[in-house]
C-alpha positions as CSV (number, residue, x, y, z in Angstrom):
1,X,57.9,-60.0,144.1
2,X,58.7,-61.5,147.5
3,X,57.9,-59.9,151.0
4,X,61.0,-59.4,153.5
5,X,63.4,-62.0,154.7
6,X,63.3,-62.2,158.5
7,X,66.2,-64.4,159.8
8,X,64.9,-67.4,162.2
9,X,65.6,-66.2,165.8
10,X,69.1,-67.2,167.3
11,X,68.9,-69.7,170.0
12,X,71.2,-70.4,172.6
13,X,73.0,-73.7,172.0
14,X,73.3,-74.0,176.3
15,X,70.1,-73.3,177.6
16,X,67.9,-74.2,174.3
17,X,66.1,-70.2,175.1
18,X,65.6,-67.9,171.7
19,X,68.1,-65.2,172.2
20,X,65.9,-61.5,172.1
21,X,68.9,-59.9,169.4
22,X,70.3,-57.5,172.4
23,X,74.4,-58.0,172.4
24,X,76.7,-56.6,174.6
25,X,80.0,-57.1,174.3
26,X,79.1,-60.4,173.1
27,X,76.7,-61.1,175.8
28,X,73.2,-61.8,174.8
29,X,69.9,-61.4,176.7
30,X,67.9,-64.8,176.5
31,X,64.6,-64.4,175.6
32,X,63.5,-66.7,178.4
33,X,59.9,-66.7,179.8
34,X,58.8,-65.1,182.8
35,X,58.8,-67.2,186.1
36,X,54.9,-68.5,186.9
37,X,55.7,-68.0,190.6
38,X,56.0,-64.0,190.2
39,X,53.4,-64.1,188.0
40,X,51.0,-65.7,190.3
41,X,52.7,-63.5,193.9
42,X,51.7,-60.6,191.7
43,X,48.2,-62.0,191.3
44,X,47.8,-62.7,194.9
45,X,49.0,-59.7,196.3
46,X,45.9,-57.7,193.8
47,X,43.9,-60.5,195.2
48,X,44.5,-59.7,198.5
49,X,44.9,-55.6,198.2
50,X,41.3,-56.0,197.0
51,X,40.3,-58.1,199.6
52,X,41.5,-55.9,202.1
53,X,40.0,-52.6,200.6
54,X,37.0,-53.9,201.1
55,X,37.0,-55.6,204.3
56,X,39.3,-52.7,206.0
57,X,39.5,-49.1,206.8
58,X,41.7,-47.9,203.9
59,X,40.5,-44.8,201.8
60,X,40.4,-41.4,202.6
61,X,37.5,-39.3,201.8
62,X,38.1,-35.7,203.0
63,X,38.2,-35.4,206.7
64,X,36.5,-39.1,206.6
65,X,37.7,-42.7,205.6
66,X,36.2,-45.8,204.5
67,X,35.7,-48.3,207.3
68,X,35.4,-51.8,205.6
69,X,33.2,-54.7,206.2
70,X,34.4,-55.4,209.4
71,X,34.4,-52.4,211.0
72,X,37.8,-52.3,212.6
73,X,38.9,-49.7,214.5
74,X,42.6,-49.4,215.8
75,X,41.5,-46.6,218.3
76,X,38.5,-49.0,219.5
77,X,41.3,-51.8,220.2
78,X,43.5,-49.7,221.7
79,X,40.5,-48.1,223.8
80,X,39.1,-51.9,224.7
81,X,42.9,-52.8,225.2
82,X,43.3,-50.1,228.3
83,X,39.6,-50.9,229.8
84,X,41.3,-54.6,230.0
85,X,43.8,-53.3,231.6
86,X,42.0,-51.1,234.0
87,X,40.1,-54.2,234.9
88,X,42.4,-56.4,235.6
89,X,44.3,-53.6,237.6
90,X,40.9,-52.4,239.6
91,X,41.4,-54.9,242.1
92,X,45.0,-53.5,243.6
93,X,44.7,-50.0,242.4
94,X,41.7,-49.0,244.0
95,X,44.2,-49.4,247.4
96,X,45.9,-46.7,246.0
97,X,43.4,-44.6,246.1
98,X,43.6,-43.5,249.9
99,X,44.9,-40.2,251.7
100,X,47.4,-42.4,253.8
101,X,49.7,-43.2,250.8
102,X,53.1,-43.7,253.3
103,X,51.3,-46.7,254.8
104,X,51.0,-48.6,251.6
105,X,55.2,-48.8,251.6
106,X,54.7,-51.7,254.6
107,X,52.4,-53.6,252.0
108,X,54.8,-55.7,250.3
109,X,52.9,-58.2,248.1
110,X,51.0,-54.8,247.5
111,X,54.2,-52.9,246.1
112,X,55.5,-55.9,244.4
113,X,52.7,-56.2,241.9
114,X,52.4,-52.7,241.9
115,X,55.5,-51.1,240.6
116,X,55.9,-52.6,237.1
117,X,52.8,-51.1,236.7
118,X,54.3,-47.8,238.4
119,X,57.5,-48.4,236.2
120,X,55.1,-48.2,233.0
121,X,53.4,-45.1,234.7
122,X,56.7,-43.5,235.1
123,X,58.2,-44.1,231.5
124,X,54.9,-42.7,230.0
125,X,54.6,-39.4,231.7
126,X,57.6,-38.6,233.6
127,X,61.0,-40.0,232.2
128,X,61.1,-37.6,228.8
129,X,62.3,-34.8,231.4
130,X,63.7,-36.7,234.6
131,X,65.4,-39.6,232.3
132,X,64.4,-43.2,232.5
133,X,66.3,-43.6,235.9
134,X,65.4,-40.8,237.3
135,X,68.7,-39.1,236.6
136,X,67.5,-36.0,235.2
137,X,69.5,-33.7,233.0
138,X,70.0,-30.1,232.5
139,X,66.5,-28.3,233.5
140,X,65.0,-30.9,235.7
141,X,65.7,-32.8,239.0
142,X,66.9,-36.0,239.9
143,X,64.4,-38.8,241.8
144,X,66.7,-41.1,242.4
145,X,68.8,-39.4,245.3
146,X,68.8,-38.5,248.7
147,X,68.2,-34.6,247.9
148,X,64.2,-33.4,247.7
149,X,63.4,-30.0,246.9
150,X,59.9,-30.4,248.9
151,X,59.6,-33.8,251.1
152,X,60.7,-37.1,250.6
153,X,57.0,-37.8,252.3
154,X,55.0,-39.9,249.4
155,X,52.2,-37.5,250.2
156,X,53.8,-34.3,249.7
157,X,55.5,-36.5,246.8
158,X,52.2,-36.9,245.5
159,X,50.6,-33.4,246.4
160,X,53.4,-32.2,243.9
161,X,52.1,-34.4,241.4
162,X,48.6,-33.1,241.6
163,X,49.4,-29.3,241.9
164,X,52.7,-29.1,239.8
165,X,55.5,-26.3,240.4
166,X,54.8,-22.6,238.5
167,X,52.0,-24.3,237.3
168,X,48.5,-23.3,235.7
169,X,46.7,-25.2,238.8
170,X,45.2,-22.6,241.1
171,X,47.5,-24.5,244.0
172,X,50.7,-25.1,242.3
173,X,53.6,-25.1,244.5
174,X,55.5,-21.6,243.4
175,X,59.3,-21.7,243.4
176,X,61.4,-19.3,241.7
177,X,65.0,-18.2,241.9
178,X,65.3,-14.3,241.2
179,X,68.1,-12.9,238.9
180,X,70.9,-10.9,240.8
181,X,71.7,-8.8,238.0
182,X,71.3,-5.5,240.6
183,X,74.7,-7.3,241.9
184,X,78.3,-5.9,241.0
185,X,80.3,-8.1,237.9
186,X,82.9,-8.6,240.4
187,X,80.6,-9.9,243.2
188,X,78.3,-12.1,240.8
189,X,82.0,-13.8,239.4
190,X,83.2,-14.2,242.9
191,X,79.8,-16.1,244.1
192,X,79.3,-18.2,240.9
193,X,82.8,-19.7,242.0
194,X,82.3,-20.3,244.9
195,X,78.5,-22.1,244.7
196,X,80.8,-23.7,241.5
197,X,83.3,-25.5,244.4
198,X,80.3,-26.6,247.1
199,X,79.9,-30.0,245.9
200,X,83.9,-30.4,246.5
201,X,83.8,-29.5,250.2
202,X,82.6,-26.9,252.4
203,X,82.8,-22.9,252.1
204,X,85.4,-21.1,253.4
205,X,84.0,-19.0,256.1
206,X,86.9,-15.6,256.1
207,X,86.2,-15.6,252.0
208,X,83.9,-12.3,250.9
209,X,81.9,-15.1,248.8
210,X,81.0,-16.5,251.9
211,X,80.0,-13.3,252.9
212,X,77.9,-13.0,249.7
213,X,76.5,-16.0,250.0
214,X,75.0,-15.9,253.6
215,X,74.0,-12.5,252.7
216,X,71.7,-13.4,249.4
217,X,71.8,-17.4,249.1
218,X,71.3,-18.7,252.5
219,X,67.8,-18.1,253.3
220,X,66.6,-20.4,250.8
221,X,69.4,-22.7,250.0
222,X,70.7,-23.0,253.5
223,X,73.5,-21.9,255.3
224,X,76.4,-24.3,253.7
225,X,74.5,-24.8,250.2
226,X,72.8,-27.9,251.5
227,X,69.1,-27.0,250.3
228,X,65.9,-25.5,251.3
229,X,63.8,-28.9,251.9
230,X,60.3,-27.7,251.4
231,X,60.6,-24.1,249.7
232,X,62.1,-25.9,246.4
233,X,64.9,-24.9,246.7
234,X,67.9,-26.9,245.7
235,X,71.0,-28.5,247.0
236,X,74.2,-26.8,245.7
237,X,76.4,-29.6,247.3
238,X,75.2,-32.8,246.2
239,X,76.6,-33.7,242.3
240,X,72.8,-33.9,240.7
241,X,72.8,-30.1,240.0
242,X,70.0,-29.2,237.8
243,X,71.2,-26.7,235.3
244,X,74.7,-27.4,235.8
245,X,77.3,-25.9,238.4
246,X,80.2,-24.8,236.6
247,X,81.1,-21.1,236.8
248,X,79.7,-20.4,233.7
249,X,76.3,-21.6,234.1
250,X,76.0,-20.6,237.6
251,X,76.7,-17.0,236.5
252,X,74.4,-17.2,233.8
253,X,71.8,-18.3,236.5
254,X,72.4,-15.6,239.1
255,X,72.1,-13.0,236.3
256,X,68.9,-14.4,234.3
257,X,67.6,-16.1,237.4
258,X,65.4,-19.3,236.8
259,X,61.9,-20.5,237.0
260,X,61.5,-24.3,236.3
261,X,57.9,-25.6,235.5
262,X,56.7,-29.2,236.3
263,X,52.4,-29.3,235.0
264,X,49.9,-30.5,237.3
265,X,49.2,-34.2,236.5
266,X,45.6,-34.4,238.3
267,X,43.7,-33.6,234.9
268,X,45.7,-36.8,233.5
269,X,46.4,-39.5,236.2
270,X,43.7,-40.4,238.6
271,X,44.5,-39.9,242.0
272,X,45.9,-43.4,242.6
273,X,48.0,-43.6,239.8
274,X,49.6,-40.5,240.9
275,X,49.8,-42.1,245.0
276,X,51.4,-45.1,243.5
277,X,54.2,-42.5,241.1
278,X,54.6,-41.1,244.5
279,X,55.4,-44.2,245.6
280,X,57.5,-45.3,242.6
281,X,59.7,-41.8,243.1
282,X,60.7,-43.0,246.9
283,X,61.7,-46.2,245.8
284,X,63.6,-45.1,243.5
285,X,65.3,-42.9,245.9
286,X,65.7,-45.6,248.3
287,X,67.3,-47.9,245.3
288,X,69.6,-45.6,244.7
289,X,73.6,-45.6,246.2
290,X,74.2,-43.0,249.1
């Protein structure tokens, strides 16, 4: 009794490859062999996965990790990488470190090879709420005008920095604007248009807004909107509002009132890098079209 016919594998009269039997729709899958050069990237990559299992940090272990032969720490590099810096940076920013910050201004070698390093300063601790420019946006001020709501003085600039406004620091500059709900609908509508129209020209002075406004505004935004330089308040004439001067939101913000909060940056920046933000914050003021 004879064992089972098996039919000699079909090969492919074109490329000479056994065919593996799969058809479809009359195409058949070549049973060709697989290529050395993925066999031998698969081998390397194990090779080197191994490799670097054991030579870096790789594998968790609870709250812990492996840290390989070498001993290589991202956090180290990064740690030696800023002590490199400091270093290299110790010899012009210990000139920064000085109570007589305005002076520095008529150093101009100085502020050249300083503000790139100031421009770095900036974009790491200060442009996530006052924009990249210095433009600020809805809730925060903008540098990079002629308006201050304290000093345009780099070391009032810089006090600022240390203290912060509504702050936790037991010397933070305190600025606050009250809500006027105790006021009348009417009168809160009429003075939310009016502050709405300063930036477009001045007051007029026989409106009852005006009236309004001298009666509850003026004492810390001026008589004619232009600002209380050094009691934080702000300029209602200029067109870098902070919250936004449209009737809407101006009404909203004489109802609610509002209370802005910039932290005290002394527990972060030494005391030169905040002289030389100062610095940075009055150039970018004097850069800026008038």
């Amino acid at each position: 009794m004879s064992g089972p016919h098996h039919e000699p594998p079909e090969v492919d009269p074109v490329t000479g490859y056994e065919t593996t039997g799969h058809d479809w729709n009359g195409i058949k899958e070549l049973n060709t062999p697989f290529p050395k050069i993925v066999i031998w990237a698969l081998v390397l990559t194990f090779l080197y996965a191994v490799i670097t299992w054991v030579l870096l940090p790789a594998w968790p272990i609870g709250k812990d990790y492996t840290r390989g032969l070498l001993g290589l720490s991202q956090e180290q590099q990064a740690l030696e990488g800023l002590q490199d810096l400091d270093a290299k940076r110790s010899d012009w920013m210990t000139q920064f470190d000085t109570e007589d910050v305005a002076q520095l201004r008529d150093d101009a070698p100085l502020m050249a090879l300083a503000m790139p390093a100031a421009n770095r300063l900036f974009l790491d601790n200060c442009a996530a709420c006052h924009g990249t420019e210095g433009g600020g946006g809805p809730g925060f001020p903008a540098l990079n005008d002629a308006t201050w709501l304290w000093s345009s003085d780099p070391e009032i600039i810089a006090e600022t920095l240390r203290v912060g406004i509504n702050a936790p620091h037991e010397d933070t500059r305190v600025a606050e604007m009250p809500a006027f709900d105790w006021m009348e609908s009417d009168e809160l509508t009429a003075l939310a248009d009016l502050v709405s129209t300063l930036p477009a020209g001045a007051m007029n002075p026989n409106s009852p807004a005006t009236l309004l406004f001298e009666e509850n505004c003026s004492a810390c935004h001026g008589e004619t909107g232009e600002g209380g330089l050094e009691n934080g308040a702000p300029s209602l004439t200029d067109a870098a509002v902070i919250y936004g001067q449209d009737p809407h939101t101006v009404l909203q913000t004489l109802r609610n009132g509002r209370r802005g909060v910039m932290p005290s940056w002394s527990d972060r920046l030494s005391n030169a890098e905040i002289n030389l933000l100062a610095l940075y914050v009055v150039e970018l003021a004097q850069e800026a079209p008038q």
